[in-house]
C-alpha positions as CSV (number, residue, x, y, z in Angstrom):
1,X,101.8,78.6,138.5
2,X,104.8,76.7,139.2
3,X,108.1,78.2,140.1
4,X,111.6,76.5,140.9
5,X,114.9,78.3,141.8
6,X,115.8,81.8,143.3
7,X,113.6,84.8,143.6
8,X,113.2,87.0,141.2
9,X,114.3,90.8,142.0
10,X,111.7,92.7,140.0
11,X,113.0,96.0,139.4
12,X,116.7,94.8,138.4
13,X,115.6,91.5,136.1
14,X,112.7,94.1,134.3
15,X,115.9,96.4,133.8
16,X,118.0,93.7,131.9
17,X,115.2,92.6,130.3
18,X,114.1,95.6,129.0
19,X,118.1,96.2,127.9
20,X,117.9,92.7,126.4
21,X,114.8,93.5,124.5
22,X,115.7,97.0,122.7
23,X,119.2,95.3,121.9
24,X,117.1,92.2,120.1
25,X,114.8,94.5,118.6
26,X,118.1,96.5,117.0
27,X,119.2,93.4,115.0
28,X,120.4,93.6,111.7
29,X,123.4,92.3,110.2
30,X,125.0,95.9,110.8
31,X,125.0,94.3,114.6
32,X,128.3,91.9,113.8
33,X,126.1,88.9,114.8
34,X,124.2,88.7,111.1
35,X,125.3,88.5,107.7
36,X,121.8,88.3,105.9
37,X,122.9,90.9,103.5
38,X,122.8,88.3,100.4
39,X,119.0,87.0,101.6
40,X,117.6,90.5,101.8
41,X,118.6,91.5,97.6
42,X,121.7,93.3,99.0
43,X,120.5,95.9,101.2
44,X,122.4,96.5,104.3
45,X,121.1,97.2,107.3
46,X,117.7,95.2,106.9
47,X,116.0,94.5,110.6
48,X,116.1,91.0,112.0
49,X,112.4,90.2,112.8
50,X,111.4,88.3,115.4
51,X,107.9,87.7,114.3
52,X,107.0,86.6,110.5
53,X,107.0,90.3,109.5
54,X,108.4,89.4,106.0
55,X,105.7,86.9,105.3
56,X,105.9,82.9,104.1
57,X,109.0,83.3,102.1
58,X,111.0,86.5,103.1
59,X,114.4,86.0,104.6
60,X,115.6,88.0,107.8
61,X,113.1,86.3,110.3
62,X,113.6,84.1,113.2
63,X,113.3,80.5,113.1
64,X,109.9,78.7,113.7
65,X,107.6,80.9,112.0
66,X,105.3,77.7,111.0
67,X,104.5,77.7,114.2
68,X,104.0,81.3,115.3
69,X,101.4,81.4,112.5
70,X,99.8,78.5,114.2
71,X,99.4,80.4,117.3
72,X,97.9,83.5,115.6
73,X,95.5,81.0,114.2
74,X,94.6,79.8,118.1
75,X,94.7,83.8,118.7
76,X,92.2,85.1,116.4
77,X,89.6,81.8,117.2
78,X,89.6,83.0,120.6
79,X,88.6,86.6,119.7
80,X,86.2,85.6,117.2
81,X,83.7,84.3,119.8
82,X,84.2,87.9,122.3
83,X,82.5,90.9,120.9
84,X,84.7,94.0,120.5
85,X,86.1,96.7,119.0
86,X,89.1,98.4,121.0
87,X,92.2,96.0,121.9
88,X,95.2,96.4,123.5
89,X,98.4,94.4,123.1
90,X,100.7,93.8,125.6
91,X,104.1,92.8,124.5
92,X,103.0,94.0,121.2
93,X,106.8,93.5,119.9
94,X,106.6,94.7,116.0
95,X,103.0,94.8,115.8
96,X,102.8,91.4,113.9
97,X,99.4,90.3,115.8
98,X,98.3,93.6,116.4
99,X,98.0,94.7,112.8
100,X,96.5,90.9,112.5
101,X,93.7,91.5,114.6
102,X,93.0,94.9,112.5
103,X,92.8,93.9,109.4
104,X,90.7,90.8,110.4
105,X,88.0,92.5,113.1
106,X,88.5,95.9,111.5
107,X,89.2,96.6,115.5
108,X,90.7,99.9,116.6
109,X,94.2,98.1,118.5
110,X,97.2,99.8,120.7
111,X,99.9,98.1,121.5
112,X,102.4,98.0,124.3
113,X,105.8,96.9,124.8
114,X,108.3,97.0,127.3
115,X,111.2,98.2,124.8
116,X,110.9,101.6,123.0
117,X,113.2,100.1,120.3
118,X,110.1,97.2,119.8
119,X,107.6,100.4,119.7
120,X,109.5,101.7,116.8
121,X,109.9,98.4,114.9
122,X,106.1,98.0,115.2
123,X,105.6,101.7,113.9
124,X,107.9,101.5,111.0
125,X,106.7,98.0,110.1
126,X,102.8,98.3,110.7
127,X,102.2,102.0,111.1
128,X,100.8,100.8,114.2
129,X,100.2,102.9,117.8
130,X,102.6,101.7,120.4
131,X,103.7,102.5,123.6
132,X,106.7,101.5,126.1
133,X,105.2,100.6,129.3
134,X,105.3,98.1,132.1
135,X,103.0,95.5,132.7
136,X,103.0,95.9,136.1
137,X,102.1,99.3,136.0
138,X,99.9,99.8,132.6
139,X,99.2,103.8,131.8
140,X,95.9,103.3,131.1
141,X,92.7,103.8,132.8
142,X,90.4,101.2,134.1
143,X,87.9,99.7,131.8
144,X,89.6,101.7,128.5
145,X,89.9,98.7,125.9
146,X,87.3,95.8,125.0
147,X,89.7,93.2,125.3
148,X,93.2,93.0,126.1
149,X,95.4,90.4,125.0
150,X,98.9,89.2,125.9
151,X,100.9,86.6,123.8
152,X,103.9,84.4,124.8
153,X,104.5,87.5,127.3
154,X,103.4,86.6,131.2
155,X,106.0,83.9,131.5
156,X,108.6,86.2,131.7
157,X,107.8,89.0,134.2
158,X,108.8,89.0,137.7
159,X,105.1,89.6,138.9
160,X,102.6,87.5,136.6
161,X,99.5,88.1,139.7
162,X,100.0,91.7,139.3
163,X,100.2,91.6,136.0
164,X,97.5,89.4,135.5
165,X,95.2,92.1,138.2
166,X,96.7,95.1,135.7
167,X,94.9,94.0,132.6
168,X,91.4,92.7,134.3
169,X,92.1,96.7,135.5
170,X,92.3,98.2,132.0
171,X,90.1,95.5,130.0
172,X,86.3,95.9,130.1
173,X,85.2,93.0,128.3
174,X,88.1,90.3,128.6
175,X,91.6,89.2,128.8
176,X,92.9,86.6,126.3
177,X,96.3,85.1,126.8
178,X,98.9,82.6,125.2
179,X,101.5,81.3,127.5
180,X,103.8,78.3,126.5
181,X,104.1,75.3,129.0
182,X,107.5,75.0,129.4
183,X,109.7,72.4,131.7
184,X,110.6,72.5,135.3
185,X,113.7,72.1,134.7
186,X,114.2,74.9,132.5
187,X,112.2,77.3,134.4
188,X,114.6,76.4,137.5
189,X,117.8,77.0,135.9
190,X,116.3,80.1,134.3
191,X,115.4,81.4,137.9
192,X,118.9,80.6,139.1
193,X,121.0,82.2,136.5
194,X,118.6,85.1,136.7
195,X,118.4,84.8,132.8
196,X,116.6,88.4,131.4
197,X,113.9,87.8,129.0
198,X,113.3,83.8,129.9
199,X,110.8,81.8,130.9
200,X,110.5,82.1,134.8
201,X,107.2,80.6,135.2
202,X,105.5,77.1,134.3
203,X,101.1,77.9,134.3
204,X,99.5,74.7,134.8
205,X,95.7,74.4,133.8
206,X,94.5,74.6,137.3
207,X,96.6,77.5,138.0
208,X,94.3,79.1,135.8
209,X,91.6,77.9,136.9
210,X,92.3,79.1,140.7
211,X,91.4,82.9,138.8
212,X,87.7,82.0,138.9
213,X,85.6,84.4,140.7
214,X,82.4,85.3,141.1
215,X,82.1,88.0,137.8
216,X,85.1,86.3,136.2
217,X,84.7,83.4,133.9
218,X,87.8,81.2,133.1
219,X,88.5,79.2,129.8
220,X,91.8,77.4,129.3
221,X,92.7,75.7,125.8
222,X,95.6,73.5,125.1
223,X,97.5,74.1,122.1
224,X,100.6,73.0,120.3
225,X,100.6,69.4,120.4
226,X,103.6,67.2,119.7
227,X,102.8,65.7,116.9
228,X,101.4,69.0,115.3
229,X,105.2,71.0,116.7
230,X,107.3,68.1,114.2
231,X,104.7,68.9,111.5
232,X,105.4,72.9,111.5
233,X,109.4,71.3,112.0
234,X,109.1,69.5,108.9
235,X,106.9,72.2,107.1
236,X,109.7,75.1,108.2
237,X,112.4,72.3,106.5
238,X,110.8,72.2,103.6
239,X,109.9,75.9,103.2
240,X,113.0,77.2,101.6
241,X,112.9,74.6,98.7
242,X,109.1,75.3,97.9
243,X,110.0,78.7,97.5
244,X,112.3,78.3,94.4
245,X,109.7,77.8,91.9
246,X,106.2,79.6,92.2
247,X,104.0,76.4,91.4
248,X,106.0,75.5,94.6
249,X,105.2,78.4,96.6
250,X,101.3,78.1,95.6
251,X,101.2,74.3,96.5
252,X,103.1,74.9,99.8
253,X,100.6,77.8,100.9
254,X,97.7,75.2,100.3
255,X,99.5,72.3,102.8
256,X,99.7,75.5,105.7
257,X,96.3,76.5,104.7
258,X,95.3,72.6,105.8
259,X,97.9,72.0,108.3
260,X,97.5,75.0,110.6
261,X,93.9,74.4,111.6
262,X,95.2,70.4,112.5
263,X,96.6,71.1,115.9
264,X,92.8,71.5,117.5
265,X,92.2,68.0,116.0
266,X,95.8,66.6,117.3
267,X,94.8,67.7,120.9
268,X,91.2,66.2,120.9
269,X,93.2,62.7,119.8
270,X,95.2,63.0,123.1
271,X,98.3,65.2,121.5
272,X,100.5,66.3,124.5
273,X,100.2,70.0,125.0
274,X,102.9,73.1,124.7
275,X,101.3,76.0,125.8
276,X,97.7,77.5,126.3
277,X,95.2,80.0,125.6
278,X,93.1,81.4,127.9
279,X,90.1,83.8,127.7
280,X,89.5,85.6,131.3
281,X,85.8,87.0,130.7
282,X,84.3,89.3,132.7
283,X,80.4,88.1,133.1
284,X,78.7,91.6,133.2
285,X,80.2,93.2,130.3
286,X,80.9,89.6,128.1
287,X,78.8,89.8,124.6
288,X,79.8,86.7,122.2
289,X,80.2,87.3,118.6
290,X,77.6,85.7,116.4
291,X,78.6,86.5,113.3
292,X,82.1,85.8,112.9
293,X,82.5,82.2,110.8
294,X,85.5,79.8,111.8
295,X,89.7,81.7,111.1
296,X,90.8,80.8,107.5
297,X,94.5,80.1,108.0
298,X,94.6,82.1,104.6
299,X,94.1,84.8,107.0
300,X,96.8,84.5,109.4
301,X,99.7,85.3,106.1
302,X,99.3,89.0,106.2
303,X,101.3,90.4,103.1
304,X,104.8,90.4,103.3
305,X,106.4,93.6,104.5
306,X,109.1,94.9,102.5
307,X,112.9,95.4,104.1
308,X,112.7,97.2,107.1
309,X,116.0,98.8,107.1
310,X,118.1,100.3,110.4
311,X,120.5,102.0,108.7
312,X,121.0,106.1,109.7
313,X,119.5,106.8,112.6
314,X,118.7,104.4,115.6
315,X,118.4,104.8,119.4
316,X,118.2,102.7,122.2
317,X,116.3,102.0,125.8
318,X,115.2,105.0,127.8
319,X,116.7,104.9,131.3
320,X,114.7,105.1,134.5
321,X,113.6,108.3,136.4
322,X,114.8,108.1,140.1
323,X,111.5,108.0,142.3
324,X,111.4,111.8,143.1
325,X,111.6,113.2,139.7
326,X,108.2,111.9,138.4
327,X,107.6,109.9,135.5
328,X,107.7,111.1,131.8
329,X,105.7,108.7,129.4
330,X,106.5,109.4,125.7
331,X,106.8,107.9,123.0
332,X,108.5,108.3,119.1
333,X,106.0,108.2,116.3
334,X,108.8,109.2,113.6
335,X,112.5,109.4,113.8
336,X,113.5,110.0,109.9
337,X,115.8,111.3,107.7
338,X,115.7,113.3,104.8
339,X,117.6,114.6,101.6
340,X,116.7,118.4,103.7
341,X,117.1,117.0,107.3
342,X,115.9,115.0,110.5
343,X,112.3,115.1,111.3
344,X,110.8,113.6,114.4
345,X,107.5,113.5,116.2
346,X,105.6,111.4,119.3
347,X,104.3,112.9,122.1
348,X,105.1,112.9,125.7
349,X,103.9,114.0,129.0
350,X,104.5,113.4,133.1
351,X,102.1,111.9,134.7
352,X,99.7,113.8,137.4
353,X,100.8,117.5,135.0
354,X,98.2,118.8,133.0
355,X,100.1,118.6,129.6
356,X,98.4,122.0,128.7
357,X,101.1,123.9,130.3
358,X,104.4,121.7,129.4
359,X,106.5,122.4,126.7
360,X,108.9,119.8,125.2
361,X,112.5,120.3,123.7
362,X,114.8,117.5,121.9
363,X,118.2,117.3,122.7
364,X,121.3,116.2,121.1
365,X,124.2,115.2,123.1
366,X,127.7,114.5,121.0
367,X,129.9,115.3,124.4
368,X,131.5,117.5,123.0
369,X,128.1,119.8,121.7
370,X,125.0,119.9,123.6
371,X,121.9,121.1,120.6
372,X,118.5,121.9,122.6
373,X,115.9,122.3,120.0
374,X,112.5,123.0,121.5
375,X,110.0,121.2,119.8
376,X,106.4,122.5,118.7
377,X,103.4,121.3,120.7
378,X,100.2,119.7,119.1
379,X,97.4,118.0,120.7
380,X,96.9,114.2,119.7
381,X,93.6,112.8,121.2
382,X,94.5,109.4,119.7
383,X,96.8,109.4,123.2
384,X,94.9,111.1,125.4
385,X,91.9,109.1,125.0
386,X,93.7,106.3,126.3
387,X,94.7,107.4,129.5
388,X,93.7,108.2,132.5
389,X,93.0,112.3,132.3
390,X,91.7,114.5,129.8
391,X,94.7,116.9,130.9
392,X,96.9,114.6,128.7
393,X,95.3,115.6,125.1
394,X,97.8,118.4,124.4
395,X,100.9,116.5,124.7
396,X,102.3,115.4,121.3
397,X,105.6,117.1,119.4
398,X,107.0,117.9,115.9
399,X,110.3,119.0,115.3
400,X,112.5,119.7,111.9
401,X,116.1,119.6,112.3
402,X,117.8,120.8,109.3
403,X,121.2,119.0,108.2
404,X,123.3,122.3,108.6
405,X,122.1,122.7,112.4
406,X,123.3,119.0,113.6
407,X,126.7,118.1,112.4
408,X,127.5,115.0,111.6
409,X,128.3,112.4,114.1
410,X,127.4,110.2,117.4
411,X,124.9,111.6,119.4
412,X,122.7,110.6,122.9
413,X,119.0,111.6,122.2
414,X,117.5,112.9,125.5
415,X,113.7,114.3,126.1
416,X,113.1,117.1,128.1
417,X,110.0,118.4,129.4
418,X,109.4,121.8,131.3
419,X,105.8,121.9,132.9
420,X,104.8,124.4,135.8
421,X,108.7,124.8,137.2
422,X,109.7,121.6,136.7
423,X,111.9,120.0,134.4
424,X,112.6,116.4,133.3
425,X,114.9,114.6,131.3
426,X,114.9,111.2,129.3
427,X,118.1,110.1,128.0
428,X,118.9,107.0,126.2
429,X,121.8,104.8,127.4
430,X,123.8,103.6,124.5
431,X,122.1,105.8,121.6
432,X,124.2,105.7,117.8
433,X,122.4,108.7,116.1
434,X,124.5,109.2,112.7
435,X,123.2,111.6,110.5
436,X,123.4,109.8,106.6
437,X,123.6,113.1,105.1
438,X,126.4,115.8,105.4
């Protein structure tokens, strides 16, 4: 690993980031900065995705999706050859490669993602599970998942040997990564400006390879060639016009059919590299997959989600419990509204309390009104599983909030949980909750 500039403070750049992150994954053209309104059959309010969410030909994505499909493609040959059936996602974003990997292995997958607004995308989008958490500090036990994987993530946290350490922690099997190779020079003037959510770190092959260990086995690919990067830039030019006609569409998803699996071959001819994928496998617990025939790129164009739309309510990036409080992990499973009201459910608990005793209210904060609604307990062993203590299983909440109770207006949304004499409190920082419904 190669690193230029100033240090990184970890605590304050994970902060902005994760601030930069739940703005990004609020983007709609409700924002000011979008007006994709027309491209999206009208609707206002339609999220902004940042993976290819909306499939081949749906508007409202980011740029580039050519060659995020490419990636998937490198992703899923990787995990082909590793036998498992639980996987985690770190910097799962909206779910795009989770759900990926679950309708292709037919693998149970969690994800996890430094932004609770990301979390939420990924639920709404995928009915995926998802939870905000730091890399650094993962909330799951050792050895939990098969395999956990972490795409276009590690070059941006402060601590990539720590988080490298967290995931060998929590995977049993192995640890597949994609990291882009990006330029010195960038990566020094990121460092120096202290940019949130950049790329502060340049992995070489041998840095990599350093990992090796006895029980560890390293294997690093190369991806994303030159040549193959100005074929997805011509294919991504040409998308839009395909599109207008459907024998257009049909003969453009045969060329990315034939053009994603070309980078491999690129490479071998002596194609500069752009990034890398790496498969950390631990020796005792490694089984390859036999049975699992080369990636179709046919499988990498999941069917296109329809409009995800932000309109009504929204809320933004928990803040962070001072040290002596303890910490409250939680997460929103639903946060929608209703012709009769607002209904929400998640679950949440603080870590090293027994979740048997804790009850948890939702409150809504307007300034001027303070509404504590205390929430109904129910026991979700989807979560508890995951973690490290049994004592977690009976931490998930429901709550109805009928329309006459909450009046309409601007409200903070704030967690509270009361377990054995203690009480805690999550509030978000910038939260617009507008009820659509008088």
């Amino acid at each position: 690993m190669e690193n230029g500039g100033r240090p990184i403070a970890e605590e304050e750049y994970t902060r902005q980031t994760r601030a930069w992150l739940d703005r990004r994954y609020r983007l709609s053209d409700l924002c000011g900065e979008l007006d994709h309104e027309a491209q999206s059959g009208g609707i206002r309010g339609v999220y902004h995705a940042h993976q290819p969410v909306y499939g081949v030909w749906g508007s409202c994505c980011e740029p580039g999706r050519i060659q995020r499909y490419a990636l998937s493609w490198h992703l899923l040959e990787a995990l082909r050859r590793i036998s498992f059936s639980t996987l985690l996602d770190v910097g799962a974003a909206e779910g795009f490669t989770q759900e990926l990997i679950r309708s292709h292995f037919s693998a149970r997958t969690f994800g996890a993602d430094l932004s609770a607004e990301g979390c939420l995308r990924a639920r709404g989008i995928f009915q995926t599970d998802s939870a905000a958490a730091d890399v650094h500090r993962l909330p799951f036990r050792e050895n939990s998942v098969d395999v956990v994987l972490c795409s276009e993530t590690l070059e941006h946290v402060p601590d990539p040997e720590r988080a490298l350490e967290e995931m060998l922690r929590v995977a049993r099997v192995a640890v597949v990564l994609s990291i882009p190779l990006e330029a010195e020079e960038i990566i020094a003037a990121n460092r120096r400006d202290q940019v949130a959510h950049a790329h502060i770190h340049r992995f070489t092959a041998e840095a990599f390879e350093s990992l090796r260990r006895p029980g560890l086995e390293v294997e690093c690919r190369p991806v994303l060639s030159g040549p193959f990067l100005e074929l997805a830039r011509s294919l991504e030019a040409l998308r839009p016009l395909a599109g207008e006609t459907e024998p257009g569409r049909s003969r453009f998803g045969e060329m990315l059919r034939q053009a994603l699996p070309l980078d491999g071959l690129l490479i071998a001819q002596g194609g500069s590299p752009h990034g890398w994928i790496v498969v950390l496998r631990k020796k005792a617990e490694a089984k390859f997959a036999d049975d699992r025939g080369p990636i179709d790129a046919s499988d990498i164009l999941l069917p296109a989600r329809p409009p995800h739309c932000l309109a009504g309510w929204t809320y933004a990036a928990w803040q962070s419990l001072p040290a002596d409080s303890g910490r409250l992990l939680f997460h929103f499973d639903r946060l929608e509204e209703s012709g009769s009201g607002l209904r929400l459910a998640g679950w949440g608990f603080l870590q090293g309390c027994s979740a048997e005793f804790q009850r948890l209210a939702v409150a809504f904060d307007s300034r001027r009104k303070y509404y504590l609604l205390p929430a109904q307990m129910t026991d979700r062993p989807d979560v508890g599983q995951h973690f490290a203590s049994a004592a977690y299983l009976h931490c998930g909440f429901e709550l109805f909030v009928p329309w006459p109770s909450l009046p309409p207006g601007e409200y903070r949304l704030e967690l509270v949980c009361h377990n054995q004499g203690l009480a805690v409190r999550r509030r978000t920082e910038i939260s617009r909750l507008v009820p659509g419904r008088p």
